[in-house]
py3Dmol code that shows the C-alpha trace and the ligand (Angstrom):
import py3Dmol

protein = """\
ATOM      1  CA  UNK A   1      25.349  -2.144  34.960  1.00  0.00           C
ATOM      2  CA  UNK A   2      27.354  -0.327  32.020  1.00  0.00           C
ATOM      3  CA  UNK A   3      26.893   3.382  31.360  1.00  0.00           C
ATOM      4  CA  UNK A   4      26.182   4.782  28.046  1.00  0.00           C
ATOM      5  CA  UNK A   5      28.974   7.943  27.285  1.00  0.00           C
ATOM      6  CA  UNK A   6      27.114  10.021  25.039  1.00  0.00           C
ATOM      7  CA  UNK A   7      30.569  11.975  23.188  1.00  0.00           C
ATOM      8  CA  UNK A   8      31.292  14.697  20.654  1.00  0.00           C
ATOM      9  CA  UNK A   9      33.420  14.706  18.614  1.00  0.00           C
ATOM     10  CA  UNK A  10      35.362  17.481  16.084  1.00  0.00           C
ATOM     11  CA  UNK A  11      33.095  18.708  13.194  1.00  0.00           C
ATOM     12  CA  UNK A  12      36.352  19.141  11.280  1.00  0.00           C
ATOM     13  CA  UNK A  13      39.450  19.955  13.036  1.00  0.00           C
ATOM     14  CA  UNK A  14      40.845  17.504  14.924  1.00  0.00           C
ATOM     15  CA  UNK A  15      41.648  19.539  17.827  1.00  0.00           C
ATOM     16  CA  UNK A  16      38.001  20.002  18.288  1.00  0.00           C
ATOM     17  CA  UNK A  17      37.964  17.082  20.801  1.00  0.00           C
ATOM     18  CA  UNK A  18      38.543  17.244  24.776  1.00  0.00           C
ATOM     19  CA  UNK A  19      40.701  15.462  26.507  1.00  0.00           C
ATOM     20  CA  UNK A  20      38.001  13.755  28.289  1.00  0.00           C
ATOM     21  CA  UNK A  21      36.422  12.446  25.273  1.00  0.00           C
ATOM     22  CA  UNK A  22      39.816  11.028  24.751  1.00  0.00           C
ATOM     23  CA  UNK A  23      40.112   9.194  28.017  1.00  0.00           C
ATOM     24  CA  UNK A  24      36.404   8.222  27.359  1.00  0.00           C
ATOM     25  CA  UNK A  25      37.357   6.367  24.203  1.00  0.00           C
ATOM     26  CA  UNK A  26      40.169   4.720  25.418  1.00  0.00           C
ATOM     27  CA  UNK A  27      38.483   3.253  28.589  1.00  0.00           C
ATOM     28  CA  UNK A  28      35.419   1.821  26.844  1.00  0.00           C
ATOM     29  CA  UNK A  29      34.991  -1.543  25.864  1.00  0.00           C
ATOM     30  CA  UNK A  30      32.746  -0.687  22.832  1.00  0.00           C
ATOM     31  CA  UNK A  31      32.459   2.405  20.624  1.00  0.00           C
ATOM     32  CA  UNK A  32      28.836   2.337  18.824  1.00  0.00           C
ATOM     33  CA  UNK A  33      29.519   5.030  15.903  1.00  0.00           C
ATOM     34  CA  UNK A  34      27.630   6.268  12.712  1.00  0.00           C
ATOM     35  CA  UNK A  35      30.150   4.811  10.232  1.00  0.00           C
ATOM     36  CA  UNK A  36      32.640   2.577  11.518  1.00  0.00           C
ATOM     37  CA  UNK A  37      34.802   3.679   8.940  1.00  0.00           C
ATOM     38  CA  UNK A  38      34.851   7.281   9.787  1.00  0.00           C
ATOM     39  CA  UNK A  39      35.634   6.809  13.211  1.00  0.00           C
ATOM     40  CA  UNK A  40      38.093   4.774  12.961  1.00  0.00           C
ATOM     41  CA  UNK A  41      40.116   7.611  11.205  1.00  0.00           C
ATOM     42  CA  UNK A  42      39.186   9.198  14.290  1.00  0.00           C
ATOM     43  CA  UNK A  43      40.073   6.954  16.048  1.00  0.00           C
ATOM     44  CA  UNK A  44      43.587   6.030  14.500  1.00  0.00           C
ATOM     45  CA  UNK A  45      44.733   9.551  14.318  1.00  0.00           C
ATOM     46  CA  UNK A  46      44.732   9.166  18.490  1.00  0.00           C
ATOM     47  CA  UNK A  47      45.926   6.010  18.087  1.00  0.00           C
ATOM     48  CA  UNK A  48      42.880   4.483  20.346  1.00  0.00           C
ATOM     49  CA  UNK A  49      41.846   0.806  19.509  1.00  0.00           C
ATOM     50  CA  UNK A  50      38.074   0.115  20.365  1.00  0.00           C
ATOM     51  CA  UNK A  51      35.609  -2.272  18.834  1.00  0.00           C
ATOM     52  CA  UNK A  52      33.395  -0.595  16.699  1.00  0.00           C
ATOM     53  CA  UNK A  53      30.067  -1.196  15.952  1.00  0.00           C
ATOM     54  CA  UNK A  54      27.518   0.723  13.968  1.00  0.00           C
ATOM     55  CA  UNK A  55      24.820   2.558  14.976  1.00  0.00           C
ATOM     56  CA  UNK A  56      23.686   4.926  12.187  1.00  0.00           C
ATOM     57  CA  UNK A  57      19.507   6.075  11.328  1.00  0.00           C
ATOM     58  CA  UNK A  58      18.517   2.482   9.401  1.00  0.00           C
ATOM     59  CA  UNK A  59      19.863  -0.002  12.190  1.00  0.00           C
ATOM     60  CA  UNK A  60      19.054   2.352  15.277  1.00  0.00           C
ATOM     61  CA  UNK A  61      15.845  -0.047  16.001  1.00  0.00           C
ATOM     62  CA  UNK A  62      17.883  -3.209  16.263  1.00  0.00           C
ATOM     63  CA  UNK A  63      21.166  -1.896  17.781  1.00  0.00           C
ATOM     64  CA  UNK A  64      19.688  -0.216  20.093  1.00  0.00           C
ATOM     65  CA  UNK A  65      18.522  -3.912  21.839  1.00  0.00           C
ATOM     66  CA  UNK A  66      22.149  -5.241  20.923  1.00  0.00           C
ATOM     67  CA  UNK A  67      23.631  -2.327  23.054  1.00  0.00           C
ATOM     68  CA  UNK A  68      21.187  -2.288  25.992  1.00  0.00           C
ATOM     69  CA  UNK A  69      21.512  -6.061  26.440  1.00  0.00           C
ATOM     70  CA  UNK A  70      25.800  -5.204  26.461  1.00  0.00           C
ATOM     71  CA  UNK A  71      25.063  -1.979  28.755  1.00  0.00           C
ATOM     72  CA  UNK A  72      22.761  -4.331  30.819  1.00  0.00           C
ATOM     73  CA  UNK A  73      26.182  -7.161  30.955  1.00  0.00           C
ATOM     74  CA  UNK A  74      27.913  -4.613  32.570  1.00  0.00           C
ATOM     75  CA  UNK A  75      29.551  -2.803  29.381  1.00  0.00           C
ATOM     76  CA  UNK A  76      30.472   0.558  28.850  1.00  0.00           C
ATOM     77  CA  UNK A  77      29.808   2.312  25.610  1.00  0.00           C
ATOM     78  CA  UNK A  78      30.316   5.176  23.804  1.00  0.00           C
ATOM     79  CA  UNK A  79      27.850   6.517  21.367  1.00  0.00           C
ATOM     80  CA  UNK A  80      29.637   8.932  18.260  1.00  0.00           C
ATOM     81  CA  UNK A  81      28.563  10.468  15.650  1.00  0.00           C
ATOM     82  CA  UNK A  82      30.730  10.850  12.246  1.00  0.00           C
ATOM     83  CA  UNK A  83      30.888  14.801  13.227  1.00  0.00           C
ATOM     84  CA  UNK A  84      30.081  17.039  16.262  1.00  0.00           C
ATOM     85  CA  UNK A  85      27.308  16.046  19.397  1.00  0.00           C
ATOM     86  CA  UNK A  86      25.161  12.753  18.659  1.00  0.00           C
ATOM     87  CA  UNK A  87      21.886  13.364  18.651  1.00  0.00           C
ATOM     88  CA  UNK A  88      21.415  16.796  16.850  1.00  0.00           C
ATOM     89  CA  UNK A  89      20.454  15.997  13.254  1.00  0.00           C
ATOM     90  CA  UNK A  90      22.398  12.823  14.282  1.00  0.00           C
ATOM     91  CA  UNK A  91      21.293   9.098  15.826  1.00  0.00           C
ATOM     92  CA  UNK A  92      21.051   8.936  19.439  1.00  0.00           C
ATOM     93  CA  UNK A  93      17.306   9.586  20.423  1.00  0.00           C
ATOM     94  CA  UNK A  94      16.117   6.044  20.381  1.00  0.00           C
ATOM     95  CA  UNK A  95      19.192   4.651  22.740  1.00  0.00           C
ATOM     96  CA  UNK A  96      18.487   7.394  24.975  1.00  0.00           C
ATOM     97  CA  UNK A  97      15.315   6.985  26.047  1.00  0.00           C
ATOM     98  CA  UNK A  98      15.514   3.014  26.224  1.00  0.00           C
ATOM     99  CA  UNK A  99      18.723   3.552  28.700  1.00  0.00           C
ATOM    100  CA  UNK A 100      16.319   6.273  30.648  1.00  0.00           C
ATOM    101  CA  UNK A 101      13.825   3.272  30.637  1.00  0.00           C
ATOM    102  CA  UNK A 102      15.990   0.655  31.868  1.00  0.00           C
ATOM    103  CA  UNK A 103      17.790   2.981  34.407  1.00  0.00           C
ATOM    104  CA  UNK A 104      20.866   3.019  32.791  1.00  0.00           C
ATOM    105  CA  UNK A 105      23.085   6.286  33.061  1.00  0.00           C
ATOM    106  CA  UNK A 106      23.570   8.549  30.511  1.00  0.00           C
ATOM    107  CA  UNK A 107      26.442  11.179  30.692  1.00  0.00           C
ATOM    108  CA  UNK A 108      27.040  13.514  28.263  1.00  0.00           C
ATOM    109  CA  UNK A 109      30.510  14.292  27.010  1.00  0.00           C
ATOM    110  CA  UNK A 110      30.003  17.439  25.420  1.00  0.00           C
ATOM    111  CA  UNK A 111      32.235  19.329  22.730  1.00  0.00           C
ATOM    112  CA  UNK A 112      31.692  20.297  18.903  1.00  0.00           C
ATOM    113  CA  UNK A 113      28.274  21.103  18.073  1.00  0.00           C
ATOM    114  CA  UNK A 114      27.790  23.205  14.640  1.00  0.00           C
ATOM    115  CA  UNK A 115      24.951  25.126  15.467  1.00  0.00           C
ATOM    116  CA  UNK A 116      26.349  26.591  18.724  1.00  0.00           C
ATOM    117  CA  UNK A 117      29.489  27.640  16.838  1.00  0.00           C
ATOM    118  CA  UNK A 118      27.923  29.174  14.082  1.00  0.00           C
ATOM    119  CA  UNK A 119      25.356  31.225  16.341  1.00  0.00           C
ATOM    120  CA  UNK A 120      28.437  32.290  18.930  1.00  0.00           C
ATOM    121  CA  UNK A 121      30.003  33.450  16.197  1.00  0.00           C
ATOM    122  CA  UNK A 122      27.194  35.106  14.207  1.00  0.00           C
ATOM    123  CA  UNK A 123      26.406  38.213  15.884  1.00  0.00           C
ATOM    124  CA  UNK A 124      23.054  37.398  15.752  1.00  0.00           C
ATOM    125  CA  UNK A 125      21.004  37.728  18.999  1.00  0.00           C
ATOM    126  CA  UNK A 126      21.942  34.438  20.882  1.00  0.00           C
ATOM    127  CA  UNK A 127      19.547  35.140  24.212  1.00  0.00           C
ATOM    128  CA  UNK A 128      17.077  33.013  23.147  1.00  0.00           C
ATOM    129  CA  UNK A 129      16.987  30.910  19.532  1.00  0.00           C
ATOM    130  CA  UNK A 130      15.264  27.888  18.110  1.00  0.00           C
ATOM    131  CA  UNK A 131      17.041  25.198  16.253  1.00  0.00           C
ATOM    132  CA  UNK A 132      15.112  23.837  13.585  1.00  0.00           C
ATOM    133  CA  UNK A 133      17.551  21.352  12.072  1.00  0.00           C
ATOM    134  CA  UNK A 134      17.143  20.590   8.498  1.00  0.00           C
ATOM    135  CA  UNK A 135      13.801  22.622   6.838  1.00  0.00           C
ATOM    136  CA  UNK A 136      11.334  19.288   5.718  1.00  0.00           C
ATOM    137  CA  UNK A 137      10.970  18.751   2.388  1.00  0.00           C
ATOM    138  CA  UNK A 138       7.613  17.973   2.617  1.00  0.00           C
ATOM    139  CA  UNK A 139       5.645  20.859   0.856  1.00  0.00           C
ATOM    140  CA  UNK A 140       3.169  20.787   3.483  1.00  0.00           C
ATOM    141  CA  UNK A 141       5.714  21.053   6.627  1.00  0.00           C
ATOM    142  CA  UNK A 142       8.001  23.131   4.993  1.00  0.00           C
ATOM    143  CA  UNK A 143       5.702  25.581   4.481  1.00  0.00           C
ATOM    144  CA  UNK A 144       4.277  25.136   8.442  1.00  0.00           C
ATOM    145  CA  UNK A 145       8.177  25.390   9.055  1.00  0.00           C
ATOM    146  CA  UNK A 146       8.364  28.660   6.674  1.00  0.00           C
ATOM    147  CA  UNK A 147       5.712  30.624   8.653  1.00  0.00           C
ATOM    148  CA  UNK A 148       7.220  29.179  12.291  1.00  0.00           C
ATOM    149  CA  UNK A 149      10.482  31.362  10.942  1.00  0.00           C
ATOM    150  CA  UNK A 150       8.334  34.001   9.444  1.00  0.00           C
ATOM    151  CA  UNK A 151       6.724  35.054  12.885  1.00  0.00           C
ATOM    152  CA  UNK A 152       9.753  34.532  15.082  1.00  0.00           C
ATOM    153  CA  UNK A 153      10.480  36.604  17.346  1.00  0.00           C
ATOM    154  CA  UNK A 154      13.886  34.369  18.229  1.00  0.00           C
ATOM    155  CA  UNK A 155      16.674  33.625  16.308  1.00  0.00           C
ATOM    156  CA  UNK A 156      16.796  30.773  14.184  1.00  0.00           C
ATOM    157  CA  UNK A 157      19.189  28.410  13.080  1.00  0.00           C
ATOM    158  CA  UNK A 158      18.956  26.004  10.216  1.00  0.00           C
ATOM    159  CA  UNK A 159      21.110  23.206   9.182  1.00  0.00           C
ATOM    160  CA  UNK A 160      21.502  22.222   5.375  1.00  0.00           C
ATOM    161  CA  UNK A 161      23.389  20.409   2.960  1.00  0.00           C
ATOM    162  CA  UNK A 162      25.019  22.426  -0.117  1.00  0.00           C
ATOM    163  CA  UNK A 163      23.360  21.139  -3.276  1.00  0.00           C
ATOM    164  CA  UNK A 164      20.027  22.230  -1.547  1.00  0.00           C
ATOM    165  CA  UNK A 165      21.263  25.922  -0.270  1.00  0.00           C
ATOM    166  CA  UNK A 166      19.875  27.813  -2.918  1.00  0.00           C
ATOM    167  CA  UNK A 167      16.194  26.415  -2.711  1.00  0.00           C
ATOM    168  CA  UNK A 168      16.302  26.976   0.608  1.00  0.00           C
ATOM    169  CA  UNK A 169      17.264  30.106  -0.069  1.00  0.00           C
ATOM    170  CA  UNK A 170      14.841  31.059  -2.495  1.00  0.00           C
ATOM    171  CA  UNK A 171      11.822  29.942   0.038  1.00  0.00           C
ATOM    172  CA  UNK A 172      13.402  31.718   3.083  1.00  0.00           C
ATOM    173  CA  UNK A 173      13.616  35.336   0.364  1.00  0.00           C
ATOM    174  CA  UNK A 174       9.587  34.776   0.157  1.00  0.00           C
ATOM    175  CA  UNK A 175       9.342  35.529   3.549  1.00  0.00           C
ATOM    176  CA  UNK A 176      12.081  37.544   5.185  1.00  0.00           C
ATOM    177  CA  UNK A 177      12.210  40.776   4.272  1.00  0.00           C
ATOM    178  CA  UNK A 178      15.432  42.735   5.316  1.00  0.00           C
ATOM    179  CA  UNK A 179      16.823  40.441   8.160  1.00  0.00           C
ATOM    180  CA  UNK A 180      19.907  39.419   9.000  1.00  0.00           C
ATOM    181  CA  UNK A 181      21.117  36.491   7.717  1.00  0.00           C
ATOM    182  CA  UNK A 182      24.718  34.698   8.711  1.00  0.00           C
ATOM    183  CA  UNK A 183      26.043  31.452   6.985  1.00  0.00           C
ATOM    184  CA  UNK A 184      28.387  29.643   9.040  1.00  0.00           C
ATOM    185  CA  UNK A 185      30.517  27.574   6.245  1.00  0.00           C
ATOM    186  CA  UNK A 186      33.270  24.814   7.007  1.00  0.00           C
ATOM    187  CA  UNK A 187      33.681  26.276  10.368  1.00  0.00           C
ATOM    188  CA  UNK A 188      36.306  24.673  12.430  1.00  0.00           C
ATOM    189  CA  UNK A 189      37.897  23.470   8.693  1.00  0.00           C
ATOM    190  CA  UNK A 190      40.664  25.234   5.918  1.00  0.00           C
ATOM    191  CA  UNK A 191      37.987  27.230   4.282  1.00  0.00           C
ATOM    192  CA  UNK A 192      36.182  28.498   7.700  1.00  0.00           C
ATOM    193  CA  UNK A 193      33.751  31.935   6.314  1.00  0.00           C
ATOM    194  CA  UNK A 194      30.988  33.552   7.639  1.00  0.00           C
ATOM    195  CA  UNK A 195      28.614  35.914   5.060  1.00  0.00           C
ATOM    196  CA  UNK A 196      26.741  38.442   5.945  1.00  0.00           C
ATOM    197  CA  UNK A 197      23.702  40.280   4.880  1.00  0.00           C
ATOM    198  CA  UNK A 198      19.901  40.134   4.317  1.00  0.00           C
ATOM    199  CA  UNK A 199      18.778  37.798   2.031  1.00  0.00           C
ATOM    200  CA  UNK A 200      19.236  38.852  -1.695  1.00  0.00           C
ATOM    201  CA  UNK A 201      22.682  39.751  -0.474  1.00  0.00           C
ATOM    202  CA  UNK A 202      23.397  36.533   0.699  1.00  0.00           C
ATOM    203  CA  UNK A 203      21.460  35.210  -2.317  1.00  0.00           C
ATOM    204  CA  UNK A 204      23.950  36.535  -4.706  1.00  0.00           C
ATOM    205  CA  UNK A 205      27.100  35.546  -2.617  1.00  0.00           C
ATOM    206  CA  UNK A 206      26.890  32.588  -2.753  1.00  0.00           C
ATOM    207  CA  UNK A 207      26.277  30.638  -6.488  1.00  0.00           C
ATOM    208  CA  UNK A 208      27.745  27.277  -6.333  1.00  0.00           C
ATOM    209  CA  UNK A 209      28.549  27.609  -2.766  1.00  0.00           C
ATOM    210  CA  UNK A 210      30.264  24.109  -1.262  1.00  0.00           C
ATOM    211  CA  UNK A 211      30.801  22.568   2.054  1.00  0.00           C
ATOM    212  CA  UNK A 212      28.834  22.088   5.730  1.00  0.00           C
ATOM    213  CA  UNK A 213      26.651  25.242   6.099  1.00  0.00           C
ATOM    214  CA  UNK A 214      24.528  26.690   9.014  1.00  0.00           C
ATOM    215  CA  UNK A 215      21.782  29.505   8.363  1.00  0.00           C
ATOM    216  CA  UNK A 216      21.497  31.758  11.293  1.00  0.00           C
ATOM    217  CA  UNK A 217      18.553  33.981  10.866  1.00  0.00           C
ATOM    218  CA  UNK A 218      17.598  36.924  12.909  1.00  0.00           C
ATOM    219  CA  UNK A 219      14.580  37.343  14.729  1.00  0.00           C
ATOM    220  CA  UNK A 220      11.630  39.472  13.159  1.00  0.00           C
ATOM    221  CA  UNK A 221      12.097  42.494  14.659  1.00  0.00           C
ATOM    222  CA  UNK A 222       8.465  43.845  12.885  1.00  0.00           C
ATOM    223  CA  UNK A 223       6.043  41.913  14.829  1.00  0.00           C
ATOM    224  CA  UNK A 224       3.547  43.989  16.387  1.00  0.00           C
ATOM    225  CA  UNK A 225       3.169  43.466  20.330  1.00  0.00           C
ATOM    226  CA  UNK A 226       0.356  41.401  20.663  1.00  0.00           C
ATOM    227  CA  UNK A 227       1.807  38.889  18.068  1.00  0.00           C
ATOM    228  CA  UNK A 228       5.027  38.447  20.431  1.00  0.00           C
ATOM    229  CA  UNK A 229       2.702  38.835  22.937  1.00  0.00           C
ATOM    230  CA  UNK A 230       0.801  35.542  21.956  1.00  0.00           C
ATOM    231  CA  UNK A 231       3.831  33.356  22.113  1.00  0.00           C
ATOM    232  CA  UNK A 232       4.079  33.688  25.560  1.00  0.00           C
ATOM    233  CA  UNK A 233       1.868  31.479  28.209  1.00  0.00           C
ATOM    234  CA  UNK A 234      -1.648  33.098  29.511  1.00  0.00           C
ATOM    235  CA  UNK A 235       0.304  33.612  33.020  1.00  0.00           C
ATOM    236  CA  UNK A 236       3.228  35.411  31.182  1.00  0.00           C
ATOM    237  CA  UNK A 237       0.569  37.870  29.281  1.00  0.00           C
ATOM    238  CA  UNK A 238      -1.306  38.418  32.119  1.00  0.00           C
ATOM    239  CA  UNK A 239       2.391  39.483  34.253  1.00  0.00           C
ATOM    240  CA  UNK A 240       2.896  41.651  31.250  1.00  0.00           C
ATOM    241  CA  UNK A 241       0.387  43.706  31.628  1.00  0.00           C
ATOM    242  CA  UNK A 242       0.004  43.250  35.658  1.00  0.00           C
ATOM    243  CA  UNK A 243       3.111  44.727  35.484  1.00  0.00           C
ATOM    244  CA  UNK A 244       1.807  47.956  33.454  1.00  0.00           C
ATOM    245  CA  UNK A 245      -0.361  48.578  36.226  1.00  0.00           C
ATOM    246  CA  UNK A 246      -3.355  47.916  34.632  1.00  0.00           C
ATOM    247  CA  UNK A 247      -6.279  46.359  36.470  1.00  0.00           C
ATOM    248  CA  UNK A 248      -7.459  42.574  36.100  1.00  0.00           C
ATOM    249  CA  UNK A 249     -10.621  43.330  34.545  1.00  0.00           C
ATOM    250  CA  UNK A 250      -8.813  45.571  32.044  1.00  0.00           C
ATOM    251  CA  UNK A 251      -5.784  42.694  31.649  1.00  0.00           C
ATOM    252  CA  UNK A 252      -8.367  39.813  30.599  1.00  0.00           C
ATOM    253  CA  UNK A 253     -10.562  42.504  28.305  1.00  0.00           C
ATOM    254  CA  UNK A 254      -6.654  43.213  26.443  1.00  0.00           C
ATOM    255  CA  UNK A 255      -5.647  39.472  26.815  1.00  0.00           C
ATOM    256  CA  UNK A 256      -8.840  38.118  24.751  1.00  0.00           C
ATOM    257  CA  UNK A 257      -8.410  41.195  22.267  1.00  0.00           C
ATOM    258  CA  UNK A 258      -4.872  40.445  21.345  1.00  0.00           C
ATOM    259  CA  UNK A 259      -5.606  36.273  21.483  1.00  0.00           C
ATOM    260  CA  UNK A 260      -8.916  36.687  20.162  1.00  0.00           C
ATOM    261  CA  UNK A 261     -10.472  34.614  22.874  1.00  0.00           C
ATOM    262  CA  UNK A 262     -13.608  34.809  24.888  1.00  0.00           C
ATOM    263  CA  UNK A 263     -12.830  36.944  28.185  1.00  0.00           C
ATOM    264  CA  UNK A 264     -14.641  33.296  29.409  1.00  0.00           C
ATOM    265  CA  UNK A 265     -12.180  31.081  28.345  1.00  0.00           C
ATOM    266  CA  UNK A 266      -9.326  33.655  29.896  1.00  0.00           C
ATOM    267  CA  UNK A 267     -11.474  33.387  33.353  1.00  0.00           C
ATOM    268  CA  UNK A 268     -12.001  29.489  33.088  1.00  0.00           C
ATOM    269  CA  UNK A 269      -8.074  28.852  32.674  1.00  0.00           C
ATOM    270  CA  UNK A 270      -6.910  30.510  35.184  1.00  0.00           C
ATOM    271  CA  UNK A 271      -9.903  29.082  37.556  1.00  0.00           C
ATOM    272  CA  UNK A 272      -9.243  25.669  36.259  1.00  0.00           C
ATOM    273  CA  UNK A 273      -5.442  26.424  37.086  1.00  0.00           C
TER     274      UNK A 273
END
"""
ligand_1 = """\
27
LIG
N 25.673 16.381 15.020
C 26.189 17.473 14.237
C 26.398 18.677 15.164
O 26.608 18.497 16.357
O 26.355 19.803 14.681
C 25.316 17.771 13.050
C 25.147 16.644 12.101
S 24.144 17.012 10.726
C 23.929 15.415 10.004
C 25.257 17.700 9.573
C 25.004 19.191 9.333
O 25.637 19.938 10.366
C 25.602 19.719 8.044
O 24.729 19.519 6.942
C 25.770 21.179 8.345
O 24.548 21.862 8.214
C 26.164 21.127 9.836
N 27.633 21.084 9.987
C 28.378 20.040 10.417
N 29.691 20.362 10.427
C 29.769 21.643 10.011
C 30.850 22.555 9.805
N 32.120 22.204 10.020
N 30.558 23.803 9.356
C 29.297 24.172 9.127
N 28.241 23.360 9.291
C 28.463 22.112 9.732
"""
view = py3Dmol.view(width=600, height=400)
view.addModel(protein, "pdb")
view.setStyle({"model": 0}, {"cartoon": {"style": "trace"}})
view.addModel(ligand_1, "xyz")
view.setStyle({"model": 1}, {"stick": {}})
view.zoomTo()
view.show()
């Protein structure tokens, strides 16, 4: 049986890639990539010569049986994107769990990744963070998406595309209020910047911005206790206060306060538990 390589690759220099990715490439017998085209550029610049085959978002369904039946023959493939680790904001999902079905290994082969870059380099908190890819456009989930980042009490980090910056931006000044905000622009490339500021400062920086951009927000540092306090499981809470000192009956009587639950419910979870 074949093995699937799962392999980053640079998100703009060409440095950006390890030398096990390399190898990786060159031992292969098939390269499944985004755009052919594009990694063959890649590819060239190495001087590696692979089939190719695409694999991009509208032919994931079908390829995905082409390459397990090839990874089933015994084949080894790599799966790239046209920038940075497949699978974020990128194909890869659908592969990946049909190889996990059929038993065949996966191994990661990691490198660029955009949103790890931007945040290591943001000075934004990076102890804990959600990544919520690109905001939908959907006005129904992007407003769900809108209060998620609202009452966050993690970083955040958003991907999006240039000619759509400023909306974005206009939606995220509804409901931020003073914090921080870093975007990450053409990292890795020529033009590499990072701006800083709260929102209408970043709002006025950046008019007719171009290139890649990541949005790395900082967490809401206003959220009254309880409201952190919900995002946690019912055994976390309860520690939290257990830890206080306070008494059980007094921990379930402050639990179904702050979650505005019945102290009922509180006693049947952790009896059903
Ligand atoms: N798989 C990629 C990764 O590992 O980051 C992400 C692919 S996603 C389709 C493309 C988005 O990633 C861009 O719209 C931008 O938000 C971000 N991105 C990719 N390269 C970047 C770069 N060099 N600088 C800043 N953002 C970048």
């Amino acid at each position: 049986m074949g093995k699937l390589y799962v392999v980053a690759t640079p998100i703009g220099n060409l440095e950006d890639i390890t030398l096990r990715a390399l190898r990786i490439l060159k031992e292969v017998d098939l390269i499944a990539a985004e755009d052919t085209r594009h990694t063959l550029k890649l590819l060239n610049h190495f001087e590696i010569s692979k089939p190719l085959i695409s694999y991009h978002r509208h032919n994931e369904d079908v390829r995905t049986d082409e390459l397990i039946e090839k990874l089933l023959e015994g084949k080894n493939i790599a799966l790239v994107s046209d920038a940075g680790t497949p699978g974020i904001c990128d194909p890869g999902q659908i592969i990946i769990k049909k190889c996990i079905e059929k038993n065949i290994e996966i191994i990661p082969i990691p490198g660029a990744c955009a949103m790890i870059n931007s945040l290591i380099a943001s000075g934004i908190n990076t102890s804990e963070f959600t990544f919520l890819g690109f905001l939908p456009l959907n006005k129904k989930s992007r407003k769900q998406k809108l209060e998620e980042i609202q009452k966050s009490n993690k970083t955040i980090i958003l991907y999006e595309a240039p000619h759509k910056l400023m909306s974005t931006l206009k939606d995220l000044e509804q409901i931020l209020e003073n914090r921080q905000i870093v975007l990450a622009r053409e990292i890795t490339k020529i033009h590499e910047e990072f701006i800083r500021g709260n929102i209408s400062e970043i709002i006025e920086k950046v008019e007719n911005l171009k290139g890649e951009m990541v949005l790395i927000i900082e967490q809401n540092n206003n959220l009254k206790e309880e409201q952190s306090l919900n995002n946690l499981t019912l055994e976390e809470h309860y520690e939290f206060y257990k830890k206080q000192g306070m008494e059980k009956k007094d921990i379930i009587k402050k639990i179904s306060k702050d979650r505005n639950l019945t102290k009922n419910d509180i006693y049947q979870y952790f009896l059903e538990k």
